[in-house]
C-alpha positions as CSV (number, residue, x, y, z in Angstrom):
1,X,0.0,0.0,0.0
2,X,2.3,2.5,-1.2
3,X,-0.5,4.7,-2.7
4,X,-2.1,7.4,-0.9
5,X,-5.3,6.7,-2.7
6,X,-5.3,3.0,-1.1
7,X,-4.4,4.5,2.1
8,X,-7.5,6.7,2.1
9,X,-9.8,3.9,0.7
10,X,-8.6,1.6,3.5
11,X,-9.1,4.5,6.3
12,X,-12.4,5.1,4.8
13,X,-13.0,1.0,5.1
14,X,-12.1,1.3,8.5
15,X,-14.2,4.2,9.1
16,X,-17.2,2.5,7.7
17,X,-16.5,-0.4,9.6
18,X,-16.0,0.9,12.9
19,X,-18.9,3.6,13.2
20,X,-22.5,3.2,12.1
21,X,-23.4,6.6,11.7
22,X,-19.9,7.2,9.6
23,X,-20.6,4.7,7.3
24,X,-24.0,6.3,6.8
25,X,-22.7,9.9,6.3
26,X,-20.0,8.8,4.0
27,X,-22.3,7.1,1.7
28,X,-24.7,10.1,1.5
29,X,-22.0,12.1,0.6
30,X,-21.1,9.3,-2.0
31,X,-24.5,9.3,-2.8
32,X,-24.7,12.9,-3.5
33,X,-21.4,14.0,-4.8
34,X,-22.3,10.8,-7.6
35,X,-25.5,12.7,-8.3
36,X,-24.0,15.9,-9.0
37,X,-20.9,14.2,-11.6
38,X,-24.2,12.6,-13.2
39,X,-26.0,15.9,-14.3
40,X,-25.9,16.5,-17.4
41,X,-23.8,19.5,-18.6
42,X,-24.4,21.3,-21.9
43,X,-21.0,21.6,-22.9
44,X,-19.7,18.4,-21.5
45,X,-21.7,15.5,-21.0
46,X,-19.7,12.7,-21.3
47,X,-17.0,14.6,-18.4
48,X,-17.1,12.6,-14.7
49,X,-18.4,9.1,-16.5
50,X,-15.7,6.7,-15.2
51,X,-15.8,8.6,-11.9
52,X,-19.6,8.0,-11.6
53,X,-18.5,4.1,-12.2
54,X,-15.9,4.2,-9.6
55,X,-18.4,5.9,-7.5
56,X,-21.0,3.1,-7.8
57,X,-18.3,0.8,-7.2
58,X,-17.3,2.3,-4.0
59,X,-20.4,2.8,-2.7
60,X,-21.2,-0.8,-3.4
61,X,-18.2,-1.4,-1.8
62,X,-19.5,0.8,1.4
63,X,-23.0,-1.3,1.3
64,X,-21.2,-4.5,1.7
65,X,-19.6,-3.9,4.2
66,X,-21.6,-1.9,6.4
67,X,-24.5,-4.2,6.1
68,X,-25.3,-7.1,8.0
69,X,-25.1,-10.7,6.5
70,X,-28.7,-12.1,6.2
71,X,-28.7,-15.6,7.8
72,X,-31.6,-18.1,6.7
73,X,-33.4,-19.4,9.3
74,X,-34.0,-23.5,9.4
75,X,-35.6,-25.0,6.6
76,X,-38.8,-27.4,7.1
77,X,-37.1,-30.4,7.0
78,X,-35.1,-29.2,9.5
79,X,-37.8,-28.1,12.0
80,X,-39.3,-31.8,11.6
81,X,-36.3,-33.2,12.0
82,X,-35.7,-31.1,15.9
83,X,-39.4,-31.8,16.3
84,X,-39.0,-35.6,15.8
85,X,-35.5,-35.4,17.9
86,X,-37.6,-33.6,20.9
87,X,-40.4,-36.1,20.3
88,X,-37.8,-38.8,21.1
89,X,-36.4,-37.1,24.0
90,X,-39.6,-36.6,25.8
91,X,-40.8,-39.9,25.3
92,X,-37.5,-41.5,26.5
93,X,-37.3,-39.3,29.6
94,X,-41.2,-40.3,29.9
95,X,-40.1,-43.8,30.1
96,X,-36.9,-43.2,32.0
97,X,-39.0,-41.9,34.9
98,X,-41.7,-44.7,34.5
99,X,-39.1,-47.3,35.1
100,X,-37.8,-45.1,38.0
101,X,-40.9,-45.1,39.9
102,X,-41.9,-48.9,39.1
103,X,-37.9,-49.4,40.8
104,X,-39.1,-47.4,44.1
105,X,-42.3,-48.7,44.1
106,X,-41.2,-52.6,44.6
């Protein structure tokens, strides 16, 4: 990282990382410094299109990583399978205690 342009991107990375409401202020500011290169000028229109890709890019960047991984919950074979499993476990303590009391009760 010799680059003061990958230093920045990484302290941004961190910023974003470490501080919720960072992360939130740096990607309205992406948000609206990319809206302003995407106006269209008179005299220049094509000016501030690869910027306007990097843009999206870092701010895509910013989204990943500032937003929590999604994590499916169990699928239905799975909750028959723990309801079968408890089934099992309830009716072998059931009988665990049966044979307990018959034991005491000799």
């Amino acid at each position: 990282m010799t680059n003061s342009r990958q230093w920045a991107a990484l302290a941004r990375q961190w910023l974003a990382l470490s501080s919720r409401q960072a992360a939130r202020a740096m990607r309205e500011r992406e948000q609206e410094a990319s809206r302003r290169r995407r106006e269209w000028r008179p005299d220049a229109s094509w000016r501030g299109k690869r910027a306007d890709e990097e843009a999206a890019g870092d701010l895509e960047q910013v989204r990943w990583a500032t937003e929590p991984e999604t994590t499916p919950g169990p699928t239905a074979e799975e909750l028959e399978a723990a309801r079968e499993a408890l089934a099992r476990e309830l009716a072998l303590a059931r009988a665990r205690e049966r044979a307990r009391r018959e034991r005491e009760g000799r």
